[in-house]
C-alpha positions in Angstrom: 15.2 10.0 -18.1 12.1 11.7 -20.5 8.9 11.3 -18.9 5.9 10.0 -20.9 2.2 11.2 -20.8 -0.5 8.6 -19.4 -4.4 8.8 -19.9 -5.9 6.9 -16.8 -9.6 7.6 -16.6 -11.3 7.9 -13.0 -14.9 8.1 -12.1 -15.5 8.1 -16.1 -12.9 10.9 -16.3 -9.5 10.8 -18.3 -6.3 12.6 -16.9 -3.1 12.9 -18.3 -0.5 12.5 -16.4 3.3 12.4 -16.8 5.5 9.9 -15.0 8.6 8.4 -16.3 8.3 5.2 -18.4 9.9 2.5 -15.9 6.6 3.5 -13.4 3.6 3.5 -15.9 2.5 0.2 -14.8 2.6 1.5 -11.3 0.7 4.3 -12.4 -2.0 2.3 -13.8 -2.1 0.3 -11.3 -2.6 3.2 -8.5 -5.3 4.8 -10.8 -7.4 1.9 -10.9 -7.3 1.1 -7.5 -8.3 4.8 -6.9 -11.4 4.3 -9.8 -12.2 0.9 -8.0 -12.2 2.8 -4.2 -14.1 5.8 -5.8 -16.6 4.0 -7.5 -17.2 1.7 -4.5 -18.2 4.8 -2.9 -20.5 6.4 -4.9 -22.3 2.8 -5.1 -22.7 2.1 -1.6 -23.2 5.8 0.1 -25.3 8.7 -0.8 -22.1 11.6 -1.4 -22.7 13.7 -4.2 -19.8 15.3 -6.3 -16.5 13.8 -7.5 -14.3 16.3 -5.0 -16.2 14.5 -2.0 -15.9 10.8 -2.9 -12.5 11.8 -3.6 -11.5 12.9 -0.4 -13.6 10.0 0.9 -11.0 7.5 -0.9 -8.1 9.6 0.1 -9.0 8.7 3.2 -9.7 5.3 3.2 -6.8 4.3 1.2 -4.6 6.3 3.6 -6.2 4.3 6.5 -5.7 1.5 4.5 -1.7 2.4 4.0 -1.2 2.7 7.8 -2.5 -0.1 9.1 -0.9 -1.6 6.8 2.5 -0.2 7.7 1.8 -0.5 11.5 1.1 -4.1 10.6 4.7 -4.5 8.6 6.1 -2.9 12.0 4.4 -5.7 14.4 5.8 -8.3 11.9 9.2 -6.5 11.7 9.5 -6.7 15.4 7.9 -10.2 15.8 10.5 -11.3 13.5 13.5 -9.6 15.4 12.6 -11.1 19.1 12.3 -14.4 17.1 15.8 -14.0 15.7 17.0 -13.1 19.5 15.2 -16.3 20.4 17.0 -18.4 17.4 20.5 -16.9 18.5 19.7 -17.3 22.4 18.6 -21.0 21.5 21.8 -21.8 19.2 24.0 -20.7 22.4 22.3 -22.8 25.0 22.5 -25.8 22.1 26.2 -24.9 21.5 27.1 -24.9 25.2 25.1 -28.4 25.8 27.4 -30.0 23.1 30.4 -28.6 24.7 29.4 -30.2 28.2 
């Protein structure tokens, strides 16, 4: 598949970048949420230069990705012990019926 070449602009800067067409909305969506994260932080804290607030919103959207993912894993399991539950409560139902 031939990749296509994207302007996305962030912190009032354009990029190109290449990607292949089926993920350019992904793209665009991952470079505003970066220009949104970034911008927040030059608002609301006194960090000078783009590389800094950069590695700022690296790190918060990291933070952000594994709570996230240690929250998917708490539901995951949640989800499993209530399946266990579901199948141990079918059993006890089946054997009532039988009785």
């Amino acid at each position: 598949m031939e990749t296509m070449s994207l302007k996305v602009r962030i912190l009032d800067k354009d990029y190109q970048v290449n990607c292949q067409p089926d993920e350019r909305e992904e793209l665009e969506r991952s470079a505003q949420v970066l220009n949104d994260k970034m911008e927040d932080i030059r608002r609301r804290t006194s960090i000078i230069g783009v590389e800094r607030i950069a590695v700022m919103a690296a790190l918060n959207l990291t933070h952000d990705l594994l709570r996230a993912e240690d929250s998917a894993k708490r539901n995951e399991g949640a989800s499993e012990r209530l399946e266990s539950i579901g199948s141990k409560l079918d059993t006890v139902l089946f054997e009532l019926d039988e009785h």
